[in-house]
N, C-alpha and C positions, 0 to 999 in steps of 0.2 A: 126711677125718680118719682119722690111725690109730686101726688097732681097740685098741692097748694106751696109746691118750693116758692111762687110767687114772694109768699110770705115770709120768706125765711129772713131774717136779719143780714143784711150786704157784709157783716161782719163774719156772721156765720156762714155766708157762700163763700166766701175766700177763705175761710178754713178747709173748709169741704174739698175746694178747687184745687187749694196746694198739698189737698192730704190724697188726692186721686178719688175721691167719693163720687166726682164731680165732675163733667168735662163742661167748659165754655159754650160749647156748641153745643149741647142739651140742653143747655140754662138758657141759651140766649135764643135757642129755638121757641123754646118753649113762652120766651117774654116777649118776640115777636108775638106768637098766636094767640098770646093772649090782651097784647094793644092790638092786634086785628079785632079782635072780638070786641072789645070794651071802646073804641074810641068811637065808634061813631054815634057812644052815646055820651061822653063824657068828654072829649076833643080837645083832649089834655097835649097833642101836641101839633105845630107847625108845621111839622117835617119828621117822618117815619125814614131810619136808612137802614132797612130791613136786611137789604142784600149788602152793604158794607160789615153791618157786624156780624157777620155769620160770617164772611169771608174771614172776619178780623175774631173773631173766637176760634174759627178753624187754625189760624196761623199759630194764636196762645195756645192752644190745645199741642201742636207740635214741637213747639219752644218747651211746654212741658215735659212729654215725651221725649226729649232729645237731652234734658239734664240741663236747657239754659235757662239762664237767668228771670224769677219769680219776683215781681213787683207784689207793694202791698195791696194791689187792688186788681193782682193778677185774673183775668176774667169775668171781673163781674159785670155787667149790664149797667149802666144807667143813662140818664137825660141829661141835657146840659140845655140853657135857656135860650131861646133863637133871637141873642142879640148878643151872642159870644161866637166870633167866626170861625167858622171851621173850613179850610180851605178846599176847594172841590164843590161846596157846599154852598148855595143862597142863605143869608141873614137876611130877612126880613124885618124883624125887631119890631113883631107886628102891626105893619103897616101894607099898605097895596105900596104905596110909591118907591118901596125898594125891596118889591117882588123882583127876586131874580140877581139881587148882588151879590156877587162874591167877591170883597176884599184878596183873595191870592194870599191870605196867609190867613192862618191857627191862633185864636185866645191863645196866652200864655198860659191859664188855667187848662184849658183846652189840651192842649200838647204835654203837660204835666200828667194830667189825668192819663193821657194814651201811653206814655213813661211809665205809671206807675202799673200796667196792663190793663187798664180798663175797654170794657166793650164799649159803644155809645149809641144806642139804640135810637136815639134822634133827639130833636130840639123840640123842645115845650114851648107853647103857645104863653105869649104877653099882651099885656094891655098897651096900646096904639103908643109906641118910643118909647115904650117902659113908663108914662104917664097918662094917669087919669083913667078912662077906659076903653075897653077893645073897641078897636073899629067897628062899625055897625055895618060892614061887609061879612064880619070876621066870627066865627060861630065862639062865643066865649067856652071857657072848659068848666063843667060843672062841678059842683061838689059831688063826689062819690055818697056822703053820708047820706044826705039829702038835696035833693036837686032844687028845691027854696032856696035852701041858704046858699050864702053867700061864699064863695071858694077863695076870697082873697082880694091883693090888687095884682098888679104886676107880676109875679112870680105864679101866679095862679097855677097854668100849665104844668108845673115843675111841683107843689105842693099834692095838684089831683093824682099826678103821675106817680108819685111814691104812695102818696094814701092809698089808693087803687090798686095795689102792687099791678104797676106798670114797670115800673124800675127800680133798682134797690137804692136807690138815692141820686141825687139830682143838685145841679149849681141853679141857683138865683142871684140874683140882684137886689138891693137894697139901699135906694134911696132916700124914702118919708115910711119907711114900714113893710117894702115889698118884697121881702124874706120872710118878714115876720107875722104880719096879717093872714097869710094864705098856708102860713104854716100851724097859726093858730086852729082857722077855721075849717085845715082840712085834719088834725089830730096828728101833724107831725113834730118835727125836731129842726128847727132852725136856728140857724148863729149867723146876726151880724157881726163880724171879725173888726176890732180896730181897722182904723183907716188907715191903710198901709199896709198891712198885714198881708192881703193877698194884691197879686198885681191885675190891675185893668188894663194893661194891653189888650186890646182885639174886643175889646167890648163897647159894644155902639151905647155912645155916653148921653147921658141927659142929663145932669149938674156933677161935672168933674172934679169940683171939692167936696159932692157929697156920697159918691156911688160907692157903691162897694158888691164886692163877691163875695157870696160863702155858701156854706153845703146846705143840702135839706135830705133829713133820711127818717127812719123809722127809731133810732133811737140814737140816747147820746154819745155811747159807744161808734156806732156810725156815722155819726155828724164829726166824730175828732180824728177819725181815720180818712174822712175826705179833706176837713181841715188841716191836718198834718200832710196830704200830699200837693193842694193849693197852695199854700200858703208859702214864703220867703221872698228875697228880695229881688229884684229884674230887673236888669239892665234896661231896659224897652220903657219903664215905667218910673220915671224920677218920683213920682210920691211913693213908690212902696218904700219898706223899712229895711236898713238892714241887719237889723236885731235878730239872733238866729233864732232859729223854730223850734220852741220846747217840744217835744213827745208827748202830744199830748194825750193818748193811748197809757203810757204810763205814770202821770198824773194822774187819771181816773182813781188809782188805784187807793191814793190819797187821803179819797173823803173830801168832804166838805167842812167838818168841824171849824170853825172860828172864822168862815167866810161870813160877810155881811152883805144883804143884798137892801139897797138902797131905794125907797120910790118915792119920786117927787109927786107929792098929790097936787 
C-alpha cells in the first residue's frame, strides 16, 4: 500500500476496496497512525475511536471475503462532527457541560453512513454548541496549511480532518456558514444541501429552522457520493423532504452548461 493512500480520493478508495486492491483494515490502519501522529498538532478531533474501526473494517473486510453485500461507501474511513450521536459514544458538541453524554441512539446520518459500509474513525472537534467559538478549555483545530490562518467556524474539526488526510471525508453542520467557512479556508469541498434534504435527527440543534447536514471531502465527486448516501426522507425528522434523491454521481456526468450561478452583492 502507498505510504500517501491518505491522499487518495474517498472515491478512489472504494474502487480500490470493492476491486480487492484494498482491504479496510489497512486503510483504516494506516488513518488511525496517521491521526496518532498529526493530532496533537492539529486537534482536528473530539473523539478518536481507534479500536471501534479496526474492529468494524475487520468485519467489512469479511463481508467482502464472503461475497456479501457491498455499500457505496463500503470501507472507507471517515469523520463525522461530535454533535451527531453516535450511540455507545459521548457527544459533547463541544462543550465541558456535556462531557460524557450519550443520548442511547445513532444520527440518522450516522447510521446511513455505517449502511452504506463506512469506517468512522471518530468525531471532529466544534466551536462551543456549534456557535461562535471553541471553549477556551477546548484546544481549537488548526489549519493544516498554515497555523495563522484561520480553519473555519464550527465544522472546523471536520474541514482540518480531510485537508490533512485525516479522513477521506467528513459530515458537518451548517448554520450561518459552518460547512462552508472552514471548508473554504482549509481547501476543501463542502455542500450546504437544501433544508430538508438530509435528516437532523440525532444532531445536537442550535436553530432548528436553520441547521443543516452535509458532506465535506477532497473533491466534488466525493462530496455527491456522501451526499447521495445522507441524504432522503426520515420518519424521525418531520422537516426532511420527501422528494426522492437524484444520483447525484450520475449527474456529474452532465456538465454544467447553461447552469447559472447567482450572487447577491
Amino acid at each position: 500500500m502507498a505510504d500517501d493512500v491518505h491522499f487518495l480520493s474517498l472515491s478512489e478508495v472504494c474502487r480500490r476496496l470493492k476491486s480487492g486492491a484494498l482491504r479496510s483494515a489497512e486503510v483504516t490502519q494506516h488513518m488511525i497512525e496517521r491521526c496518532d501522529r498529526l493530532q496533537p498538532q492539529l486537534h482536528a478531533y473530539a473523539l478518536q475511536l481507534s479500536d471501534r474501526a479496526l474492529a468494524r473494517a475487520e468485519q467489512l473486510d469479511e463481508m467482502h471475503r464472503s461475497g456479501g453485500n457491498i455499500g457505496p461507501l463500503h470501507g472507507v474511513p471517515i469523520a463525522v462532527k461530535d454533535l451527531l450521536y453516535l450511540q455507545g459514544f459521548p457527544t459533547a458538541s463541544g462543550t465541558l457541560v456535556m462531557e460524557g453524554y450519550d443520548p442511547g441512539y445513532s444520527a440518522t446520518v450516522v447510521e446511513r453512513l455505517e449502511t452504506a459500509g463506512a469506517v468512522i474513525l471518530g468525531k471532529t472537534q466544534l466551536t462551543e454548541g456549534a456557535f461562535g467559538n471553541h471553549h477556551p478549555e477546548i484546544t481549537a483545530p488548526v489549519n493544516p496549511w498554515n497555523s495563522d490562518c484561520w480553519p473555519g467556524v464550527s465544522s472546523s474539526g471536520s474541514g482540518v480532518a480531510v485537508s490533512a488526510g485525516m479522513a477521506f471525508g467528513a459530515l458537518g453542520s451548517d448554520t450561518g456558514g459552518s460547512i462552508r467557512f472552514p471548508s473554504a479556508c482549509c481547501g476543501v469541498v463542502g455542500i450546504k444541501p437544501t433544508y430538508g434534504r438530509v435528516s437532523r435527527y440525532g444532531a445536537f440543534p442550535l436553530a432548528e429552522s436553520l441547521d443543516h447536514i452535509g458532506p465535506m471531502a477532497r473533491s466534488v465527486e466525493d462530496a455527491a457520493r456522501l451526499l447521495g448516501v445522507i441524504a432522503g426522507e426520515d420518519s424521525n425528522d418531520p422537516s426532511s423532504s420527501p422528494e426522492p434523491v437524484p444520483n447525484y454521481l450520475a449527474s456529474m456526468a452532465e456538465g454544467v452548461r447553461g447552469l447559472r450561478i447567482g450572487v447577491d452583492w
